[in-house]
Backbone as CSV, one residue per row, in Angstrom:
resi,resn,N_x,N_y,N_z,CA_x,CA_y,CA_z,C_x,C_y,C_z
1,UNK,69.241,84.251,106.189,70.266,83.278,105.874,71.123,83.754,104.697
2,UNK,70.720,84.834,103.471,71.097,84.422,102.644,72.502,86.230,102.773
3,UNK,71.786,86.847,103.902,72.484,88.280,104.618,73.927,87.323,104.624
4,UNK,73.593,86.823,105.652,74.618,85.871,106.746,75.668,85.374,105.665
5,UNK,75.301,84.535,104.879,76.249,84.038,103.950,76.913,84.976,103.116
6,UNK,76.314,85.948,102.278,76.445,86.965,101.775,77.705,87.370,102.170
7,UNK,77.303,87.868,103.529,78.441,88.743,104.270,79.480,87.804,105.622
8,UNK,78.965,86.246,104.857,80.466,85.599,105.511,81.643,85.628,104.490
9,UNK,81.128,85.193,102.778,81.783,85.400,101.779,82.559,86.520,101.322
10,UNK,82.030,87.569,101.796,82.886,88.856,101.525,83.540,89.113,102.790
11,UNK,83.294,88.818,104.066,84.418,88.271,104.924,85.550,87.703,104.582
12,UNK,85.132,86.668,103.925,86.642,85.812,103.854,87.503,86.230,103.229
13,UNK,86.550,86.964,101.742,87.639,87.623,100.903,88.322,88.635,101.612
14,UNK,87.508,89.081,102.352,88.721,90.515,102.865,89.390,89.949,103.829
15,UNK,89.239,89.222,104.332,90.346,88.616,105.047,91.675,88.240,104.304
16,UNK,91.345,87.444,103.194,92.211,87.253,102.601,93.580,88.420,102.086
17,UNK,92.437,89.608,101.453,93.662,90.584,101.010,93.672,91.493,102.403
18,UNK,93.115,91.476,103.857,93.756,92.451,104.183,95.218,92.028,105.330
19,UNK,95.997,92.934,105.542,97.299,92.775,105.633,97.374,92.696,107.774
20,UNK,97.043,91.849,108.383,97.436,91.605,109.411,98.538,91.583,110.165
21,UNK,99.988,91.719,109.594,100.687,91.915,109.748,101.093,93.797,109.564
22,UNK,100.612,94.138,109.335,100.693,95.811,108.722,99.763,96.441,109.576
23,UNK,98.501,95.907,110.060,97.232,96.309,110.548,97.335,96.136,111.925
24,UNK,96.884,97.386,112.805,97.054,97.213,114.027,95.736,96.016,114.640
25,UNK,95.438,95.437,115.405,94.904,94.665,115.820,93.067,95.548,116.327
26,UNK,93.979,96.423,117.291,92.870,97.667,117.840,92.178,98.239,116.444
27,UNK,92.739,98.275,115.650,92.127,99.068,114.528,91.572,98.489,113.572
28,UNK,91.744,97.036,113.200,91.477,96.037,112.357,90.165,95.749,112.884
29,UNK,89.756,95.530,114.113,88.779,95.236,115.332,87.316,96.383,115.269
30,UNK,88.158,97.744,115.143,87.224,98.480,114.542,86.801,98.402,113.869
31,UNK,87.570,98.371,112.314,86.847,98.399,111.149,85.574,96.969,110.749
32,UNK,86.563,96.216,111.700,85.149,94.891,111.309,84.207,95.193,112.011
33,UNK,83.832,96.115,113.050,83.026,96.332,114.577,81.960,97.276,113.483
34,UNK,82.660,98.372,112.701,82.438,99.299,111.539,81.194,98.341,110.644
35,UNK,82.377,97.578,110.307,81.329,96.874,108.700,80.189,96.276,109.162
36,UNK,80.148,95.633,110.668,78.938,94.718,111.394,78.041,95.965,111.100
37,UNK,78.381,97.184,111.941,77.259,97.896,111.956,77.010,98.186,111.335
38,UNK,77.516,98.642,109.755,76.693,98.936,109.038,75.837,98.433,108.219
39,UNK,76.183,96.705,108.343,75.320,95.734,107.526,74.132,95.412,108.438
40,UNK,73.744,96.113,109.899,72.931,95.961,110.422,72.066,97.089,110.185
41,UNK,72.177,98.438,110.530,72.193,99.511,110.041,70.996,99.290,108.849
42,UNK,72.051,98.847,107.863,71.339,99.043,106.228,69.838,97.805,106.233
43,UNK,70.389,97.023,107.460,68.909,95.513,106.879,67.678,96.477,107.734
44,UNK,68.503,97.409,108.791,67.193,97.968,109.694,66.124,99.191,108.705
45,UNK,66.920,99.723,108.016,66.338,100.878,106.882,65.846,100.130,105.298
46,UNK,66.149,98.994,105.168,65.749,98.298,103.989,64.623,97.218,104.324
47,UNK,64.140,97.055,105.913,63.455,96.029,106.247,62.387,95.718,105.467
48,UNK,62.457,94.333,104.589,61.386,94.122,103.354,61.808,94.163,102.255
49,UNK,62.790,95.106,101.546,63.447,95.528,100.498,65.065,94.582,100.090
50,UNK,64.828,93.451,99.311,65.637,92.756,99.160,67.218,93.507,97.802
51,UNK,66.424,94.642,97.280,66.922,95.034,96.092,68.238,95.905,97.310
52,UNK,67.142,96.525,98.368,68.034,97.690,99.040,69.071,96.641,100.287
53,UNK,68.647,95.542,100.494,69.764,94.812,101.446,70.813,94.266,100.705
54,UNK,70.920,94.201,99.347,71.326,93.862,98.016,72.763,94.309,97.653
55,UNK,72.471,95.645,97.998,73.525,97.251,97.611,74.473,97.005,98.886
56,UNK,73.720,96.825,100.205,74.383,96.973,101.362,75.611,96.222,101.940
57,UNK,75.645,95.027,100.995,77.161,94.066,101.461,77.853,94.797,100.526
58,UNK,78.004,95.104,99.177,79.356,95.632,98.975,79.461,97.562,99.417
59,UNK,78.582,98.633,99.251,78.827,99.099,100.387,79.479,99.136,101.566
60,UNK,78.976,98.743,102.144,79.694,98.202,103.762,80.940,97.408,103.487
61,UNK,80.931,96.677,102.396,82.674,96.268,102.147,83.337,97.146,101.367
62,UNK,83.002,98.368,101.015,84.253,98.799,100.320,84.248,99.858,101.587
63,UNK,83.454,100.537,102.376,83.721,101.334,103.532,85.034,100.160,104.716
64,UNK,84.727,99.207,104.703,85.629,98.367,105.613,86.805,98.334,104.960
65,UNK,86.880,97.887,103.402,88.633,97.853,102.729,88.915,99.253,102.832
66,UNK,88.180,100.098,103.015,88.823,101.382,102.888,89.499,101.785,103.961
67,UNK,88.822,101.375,105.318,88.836,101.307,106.581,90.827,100.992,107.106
68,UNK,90.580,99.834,106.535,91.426,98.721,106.692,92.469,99.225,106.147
69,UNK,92.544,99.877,104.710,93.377,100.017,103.942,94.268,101.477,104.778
70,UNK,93.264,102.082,105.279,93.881,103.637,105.458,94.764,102.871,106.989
71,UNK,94.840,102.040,107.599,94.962,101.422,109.166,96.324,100.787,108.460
72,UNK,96.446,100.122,107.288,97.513,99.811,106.638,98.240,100.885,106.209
73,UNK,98.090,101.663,105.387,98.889,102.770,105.305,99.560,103.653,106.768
74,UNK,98.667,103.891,107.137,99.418,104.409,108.908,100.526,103.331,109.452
75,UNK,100.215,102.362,109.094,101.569,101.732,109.683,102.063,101.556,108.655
76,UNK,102.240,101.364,107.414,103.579,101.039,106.586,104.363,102.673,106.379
77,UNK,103.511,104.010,106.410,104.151,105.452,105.907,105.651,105.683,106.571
78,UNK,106.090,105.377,107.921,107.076,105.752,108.624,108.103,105.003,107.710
79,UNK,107.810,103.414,107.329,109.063,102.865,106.610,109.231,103.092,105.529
80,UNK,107.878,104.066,104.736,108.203,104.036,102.962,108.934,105.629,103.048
81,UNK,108.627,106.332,104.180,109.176,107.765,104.352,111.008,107.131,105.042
82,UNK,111.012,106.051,105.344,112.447,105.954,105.594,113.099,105.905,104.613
83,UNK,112.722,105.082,103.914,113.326,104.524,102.269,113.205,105.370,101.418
84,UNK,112.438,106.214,101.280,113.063,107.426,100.217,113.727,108.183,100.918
85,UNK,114.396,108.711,102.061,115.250,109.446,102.994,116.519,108.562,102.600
86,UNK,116.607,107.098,103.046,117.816,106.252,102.578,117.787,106.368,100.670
87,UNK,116.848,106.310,100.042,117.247,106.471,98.481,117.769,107.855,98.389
88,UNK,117.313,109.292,98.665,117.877,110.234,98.086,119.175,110.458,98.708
89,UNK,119.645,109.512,99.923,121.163,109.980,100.368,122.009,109.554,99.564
90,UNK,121.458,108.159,98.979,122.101,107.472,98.410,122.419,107.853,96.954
91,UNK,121.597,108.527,96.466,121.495,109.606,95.053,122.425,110.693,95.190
92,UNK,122.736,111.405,95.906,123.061,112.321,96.409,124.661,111.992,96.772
93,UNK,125.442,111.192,97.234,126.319,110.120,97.525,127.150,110.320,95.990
94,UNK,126.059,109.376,94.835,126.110,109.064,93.184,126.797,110.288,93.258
95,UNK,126.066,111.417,92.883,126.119,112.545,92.351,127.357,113.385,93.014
96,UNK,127.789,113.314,94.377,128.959,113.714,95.201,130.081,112.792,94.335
97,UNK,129.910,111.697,94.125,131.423,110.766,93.884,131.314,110.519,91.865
98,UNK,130.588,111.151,91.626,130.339,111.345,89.984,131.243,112.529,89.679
99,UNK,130.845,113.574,90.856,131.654,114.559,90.477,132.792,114.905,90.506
100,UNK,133.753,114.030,91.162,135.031,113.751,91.443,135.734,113.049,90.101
101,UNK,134.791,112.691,89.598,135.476,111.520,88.367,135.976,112.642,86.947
102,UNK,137.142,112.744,86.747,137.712,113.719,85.758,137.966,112.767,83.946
103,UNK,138.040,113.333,82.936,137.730,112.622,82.088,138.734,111.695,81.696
104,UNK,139.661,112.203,82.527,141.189,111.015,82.452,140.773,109.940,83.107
105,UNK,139.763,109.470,84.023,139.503,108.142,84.920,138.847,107.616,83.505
106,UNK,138.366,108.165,82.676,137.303,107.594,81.812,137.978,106.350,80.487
107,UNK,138.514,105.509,80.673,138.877,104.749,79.514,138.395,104.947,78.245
108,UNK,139.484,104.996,77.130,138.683,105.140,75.517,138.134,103.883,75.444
109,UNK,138.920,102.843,75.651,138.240,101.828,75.171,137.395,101.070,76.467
110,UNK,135.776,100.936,76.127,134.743,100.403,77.218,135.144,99.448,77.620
111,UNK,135.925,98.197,77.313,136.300,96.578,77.933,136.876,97.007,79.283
112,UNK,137.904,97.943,79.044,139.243,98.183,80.275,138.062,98.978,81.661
113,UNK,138.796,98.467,82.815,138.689,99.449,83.923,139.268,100.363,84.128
114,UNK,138.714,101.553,84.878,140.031,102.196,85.240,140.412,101.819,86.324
115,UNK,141.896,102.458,86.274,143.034,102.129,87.063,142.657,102.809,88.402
116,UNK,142.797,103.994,88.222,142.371,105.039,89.532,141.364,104.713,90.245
117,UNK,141.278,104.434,91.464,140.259,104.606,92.132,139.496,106.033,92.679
118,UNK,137.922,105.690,92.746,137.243,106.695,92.672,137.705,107.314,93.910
């Protein structure tokens, strides 16, 4: 009973932080299929040993957030590899239309705009 609860509580929490929307379904499915077995696993090699079934829920939960986490990263990498492709064009852009700017566009005094367009 006290397995069961144990490892409904650290269920919930990881439910809580892990990202279902980011996480493929097939793969999310694993990793919980993952954490079952290994909290079965560990009660079958600790049978009697309350100290060693003890170790085995967070174990088995940081192998599952890890699980989970790497299943999250595979799907968010394509859009964070888009967005630095869109940031350095956009740097790059700066630095093209910076260099066009001659020191006559530059007003002495900071209040005024300049006149010229870039």
């Amino acid at each position: 009973m006290k397995r069961f609860l144990s490892a409904a509580i650290v269920g919930a929490g990881l439910s809580v932080f892990a990202t279902p929307t980011l996480a493929d379904d097939t793969a999310h499915d694993q990793c919980a299929g993952a954490f079952e077995l290994c909290l079965k696993e560990c009660e079958t090699q600790n049978e009697g040993d309350v100290a060693g079934r003890a170790a085995c829920v967070p174990s088995c939960s940081g192998k599952y957030a890890a699980c989970d986490a790497g299943v999250a990263y595979d799907k968010a990498n394509p859009w964070v590899e888009e967005q630095a492709k869109k940031t350095k064009k956009f740097l790059e852009d700066l630095m093209q239309d910076l260099k066009k700017v001659t020191p006559g566009d530059i007003p002495r005094d900071p209040t005024k705009m300049p006149t010229k367009s870039i």
